[in-house]
C-alpha positions as CSV (number, residue, x, y, z in Angstrom):
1,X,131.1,145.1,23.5
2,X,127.8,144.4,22.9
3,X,125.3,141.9,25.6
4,X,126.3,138.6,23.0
5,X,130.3,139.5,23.6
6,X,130.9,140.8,20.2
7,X,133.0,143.8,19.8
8,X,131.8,146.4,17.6
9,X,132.7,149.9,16.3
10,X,131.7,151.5,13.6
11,X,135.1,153.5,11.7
12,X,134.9,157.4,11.9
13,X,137.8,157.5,9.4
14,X,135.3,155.7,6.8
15,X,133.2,159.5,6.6
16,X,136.9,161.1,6.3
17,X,137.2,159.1,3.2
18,X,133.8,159.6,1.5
19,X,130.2,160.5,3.0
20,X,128.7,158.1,1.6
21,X,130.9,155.5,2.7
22,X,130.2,153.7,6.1
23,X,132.5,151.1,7.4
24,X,131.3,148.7,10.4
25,X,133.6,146.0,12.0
26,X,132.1,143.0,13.9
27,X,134.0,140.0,15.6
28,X,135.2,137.9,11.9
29,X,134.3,140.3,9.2
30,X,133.1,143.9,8.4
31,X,130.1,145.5,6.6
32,X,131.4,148.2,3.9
33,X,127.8,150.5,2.9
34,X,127.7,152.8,0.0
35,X,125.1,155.0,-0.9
36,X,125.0,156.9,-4.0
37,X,122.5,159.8,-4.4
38,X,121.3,159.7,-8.5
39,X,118.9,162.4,-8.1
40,X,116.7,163.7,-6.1
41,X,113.9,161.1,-5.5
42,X,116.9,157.7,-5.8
43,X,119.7,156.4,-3.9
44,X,121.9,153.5,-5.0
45,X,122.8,151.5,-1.7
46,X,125.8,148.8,-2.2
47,X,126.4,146.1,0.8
48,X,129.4,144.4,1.0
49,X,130.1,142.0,3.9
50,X,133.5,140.6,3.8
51,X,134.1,137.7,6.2
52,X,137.4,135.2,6.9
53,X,137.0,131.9,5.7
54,X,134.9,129.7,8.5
55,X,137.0,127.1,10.6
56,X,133.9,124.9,11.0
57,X,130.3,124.7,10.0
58,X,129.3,126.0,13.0
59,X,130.9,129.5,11.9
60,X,129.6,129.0,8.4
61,X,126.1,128.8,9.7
62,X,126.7,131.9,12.1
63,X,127.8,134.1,8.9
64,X,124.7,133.0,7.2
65,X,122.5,134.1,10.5
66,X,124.6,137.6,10.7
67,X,123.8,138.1,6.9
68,X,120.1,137.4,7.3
69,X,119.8,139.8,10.5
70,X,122.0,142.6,8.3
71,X,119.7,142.2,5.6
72,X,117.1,142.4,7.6
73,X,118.0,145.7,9.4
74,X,118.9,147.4,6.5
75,X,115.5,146.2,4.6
76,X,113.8,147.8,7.8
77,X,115.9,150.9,8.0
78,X,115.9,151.5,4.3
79,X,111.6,151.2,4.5
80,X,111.3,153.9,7.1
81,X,113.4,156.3,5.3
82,X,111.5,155.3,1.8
83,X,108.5,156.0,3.6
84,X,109.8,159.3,5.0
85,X,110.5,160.2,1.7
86,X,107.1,159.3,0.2
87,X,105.1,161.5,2.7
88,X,107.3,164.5,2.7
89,X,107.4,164.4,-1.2
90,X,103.5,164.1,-1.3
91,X,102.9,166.9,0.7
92,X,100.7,164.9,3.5
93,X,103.0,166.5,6.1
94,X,103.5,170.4,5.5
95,X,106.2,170.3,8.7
96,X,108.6,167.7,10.2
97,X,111.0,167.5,12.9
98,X,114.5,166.2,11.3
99,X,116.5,164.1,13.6
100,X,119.9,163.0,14.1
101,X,119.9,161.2,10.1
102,X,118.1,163.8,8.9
103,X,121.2,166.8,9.5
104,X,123.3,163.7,8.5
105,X,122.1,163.0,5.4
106,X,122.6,167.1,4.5
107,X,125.8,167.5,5.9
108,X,126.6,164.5,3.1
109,X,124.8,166.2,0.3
110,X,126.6,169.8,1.4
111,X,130.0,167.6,1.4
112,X,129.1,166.0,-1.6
113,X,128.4,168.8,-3.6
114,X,131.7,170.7,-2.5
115,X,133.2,167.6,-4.0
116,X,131.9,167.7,-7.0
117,X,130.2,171.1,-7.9
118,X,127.4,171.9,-8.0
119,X,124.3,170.3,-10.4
120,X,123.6,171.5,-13.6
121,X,120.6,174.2,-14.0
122,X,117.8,172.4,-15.9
């Protein structure tokens, strides 16, 4: 549980069923996050929040608030690794020190490509 009382966990099994496929459960609803790779310099990223139906219009309102901070976090996470992208693709930076995402993100492309094949020769 987090410090406002609301369980979390993100599903494990959700990686199990696809790499690109991340699953997050909240108290009332769940985020389902998909991110397709297109090529090299684009990713697709679908958001789908499902929630239950509110009991009141207090819980209405809190759904909207919980979408606004999702979007929020994703708009901000999303921007750092956009701007990541940018720098290392310009050349600006001729090293960098990958982090946690970074292996992550090639485990899923390795993954992904074993699923596949691999791409065409231009």
């Amino acid at each position: 549980r987090d410090v406002t009382g609301v369980q979390t966990c993100a599903l494990p099994i959700s990686t199990w069923l696809s790499p690109s496929l991340l699953l997050v459960a909240f108290g009332g609803f769940y985020v389902e996050i998909h991110h397709v790779p297109v090529d090299v310099d684009h990713t697709i990223y679908e958001v789908s929040q499902c929630v239950r139906p509110p009991r009141s219009a207090t819980e209405r309102w809190a759904q909207e608030v919980a979408t606004s901070s999702l979007q929020a976090g994703l708009l901000e996470d999303l921007a750092t690794m956009e701007a990541t992208h940018t720098m290392m693709k310009s050349g600006a930076k001729k090293a960098f020190m990958p982090q946690d995402q970074e292996f992550l993100i090639r485990w899923t492309h390795t993954w992904e490509q074993q699923f596949v094949g691999a791409y065409p020769e231009a």
